[in-house]
C-alpha positions as CSV (number, residue, x, y, z in Angstrom):
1,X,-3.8,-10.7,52.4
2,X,-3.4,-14.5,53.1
3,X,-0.7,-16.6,52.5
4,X,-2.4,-18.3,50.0
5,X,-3.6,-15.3,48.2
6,X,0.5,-13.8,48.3
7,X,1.6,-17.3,46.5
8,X,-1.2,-17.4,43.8
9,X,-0.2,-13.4,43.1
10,X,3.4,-13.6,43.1
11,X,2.3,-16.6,40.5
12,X,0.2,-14.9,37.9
13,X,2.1,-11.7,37.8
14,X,5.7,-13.3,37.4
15,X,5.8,-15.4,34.0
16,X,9.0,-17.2,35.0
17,X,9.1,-17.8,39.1
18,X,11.5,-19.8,41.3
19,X,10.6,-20.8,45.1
20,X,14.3,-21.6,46.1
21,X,15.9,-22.0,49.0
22,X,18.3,-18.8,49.4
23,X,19.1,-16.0,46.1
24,X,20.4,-16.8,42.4
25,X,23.9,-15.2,44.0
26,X,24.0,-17.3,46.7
27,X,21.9,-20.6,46.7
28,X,21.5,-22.3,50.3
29,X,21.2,-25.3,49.0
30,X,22.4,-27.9,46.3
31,X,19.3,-28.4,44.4
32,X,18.3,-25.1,44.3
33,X,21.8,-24.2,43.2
34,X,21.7,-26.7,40.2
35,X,18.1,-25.2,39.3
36,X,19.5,-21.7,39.0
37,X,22.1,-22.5,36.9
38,X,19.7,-24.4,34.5
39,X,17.5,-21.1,34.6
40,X,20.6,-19.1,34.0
41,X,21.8,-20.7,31.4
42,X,18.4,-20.0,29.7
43,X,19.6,-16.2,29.5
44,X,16.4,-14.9,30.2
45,X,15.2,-13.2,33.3
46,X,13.8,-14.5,36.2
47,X,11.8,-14.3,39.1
48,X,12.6,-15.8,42.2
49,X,10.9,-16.0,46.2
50,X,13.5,-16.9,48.9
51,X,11.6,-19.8,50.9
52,X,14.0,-19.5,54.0
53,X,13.2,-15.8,54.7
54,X,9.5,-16.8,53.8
55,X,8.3,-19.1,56.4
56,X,4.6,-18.4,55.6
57,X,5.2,-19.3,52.1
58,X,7.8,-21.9,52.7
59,X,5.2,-23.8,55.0
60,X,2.1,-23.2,52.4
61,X,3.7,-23.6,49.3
62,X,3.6,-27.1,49.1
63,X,-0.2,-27.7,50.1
64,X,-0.7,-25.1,47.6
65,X,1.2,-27.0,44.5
66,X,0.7,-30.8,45.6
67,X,4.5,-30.5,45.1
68,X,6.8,-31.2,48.9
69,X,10.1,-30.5,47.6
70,X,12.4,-26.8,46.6
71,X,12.7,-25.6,44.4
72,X,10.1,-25.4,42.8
73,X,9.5,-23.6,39.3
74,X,6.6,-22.3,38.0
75,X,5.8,-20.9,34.3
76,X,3.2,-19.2,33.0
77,X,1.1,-20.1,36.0
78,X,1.5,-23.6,35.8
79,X,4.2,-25.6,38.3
80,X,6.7,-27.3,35.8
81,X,8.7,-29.0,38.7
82,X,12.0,-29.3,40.5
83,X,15.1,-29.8,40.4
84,X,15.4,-33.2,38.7
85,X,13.1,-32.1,36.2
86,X,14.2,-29.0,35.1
87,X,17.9,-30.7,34.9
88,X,16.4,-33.5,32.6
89,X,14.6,-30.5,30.4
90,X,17.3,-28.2,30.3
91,X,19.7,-31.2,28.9
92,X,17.2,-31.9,26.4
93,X,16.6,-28.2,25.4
94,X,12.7,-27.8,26.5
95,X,13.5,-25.6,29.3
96,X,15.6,-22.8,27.5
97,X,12.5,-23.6,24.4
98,X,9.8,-23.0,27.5
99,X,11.4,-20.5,29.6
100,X,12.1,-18.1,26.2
101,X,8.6,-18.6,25.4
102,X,7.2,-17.0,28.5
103,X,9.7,-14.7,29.8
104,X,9.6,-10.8,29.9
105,X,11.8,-8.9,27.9
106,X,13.4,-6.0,29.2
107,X,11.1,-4.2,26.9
108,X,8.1,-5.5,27.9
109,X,8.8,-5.0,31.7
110,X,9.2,-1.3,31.1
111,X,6.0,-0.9,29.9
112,X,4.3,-3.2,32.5
């Protein structure tokens, strides 16, 4: 499977998907640090790809998207943006509105 082909799966089959640099427990980096705590604060869960122990994704990601930067969230298959935007959104309330509307509930990932 190609790089390519590994992003645009990891896409569709996660509702809710982070690109960051380093985990949700341990961030390796400040924006990606202030994204996670916007997801977080969502109380939903999450999907997330660590970029620094993913080269191959690290290096095609951005061709991919049209997007240079990490983190980089994507919802429901669509890239929503990084980390300035999802600060501005979760301030105004549309990210906790968006991520709620697309996340998996633990219910529905049992079945899946």
């Amino acid at each position: 499977m190609s790089v390519i082909e590994t992003i645009k799966e990891q896409i569709e089959k996660n509702p809710v998907l982070l690109y960051m640099k380093g985990t949700p427990r341990f961030p390796q980096c400040g924006f990606s640090s202030r994204t996670v705590e916007a997801l977080m604060n969502c109380g939903e869960r999450f999907a997330f790809v660590n970029i620094l122990e993913n080269p191959e994704i690290r290096a095609e990601l951005p061709k991919y998207a049209d997007w240079p930067t990490f983190p980089q969230l994507w919802v429901n298959g669509e890239l929503v943006g990084g980390c300035d935007i999802i600060c501005e959104m979760a301030t105004t309330g549309e990210l906790a509105e968006l991520v709620k509307q697309h996340a998996i509930s633990p219910d529905d990932e049992a079945s899946a």
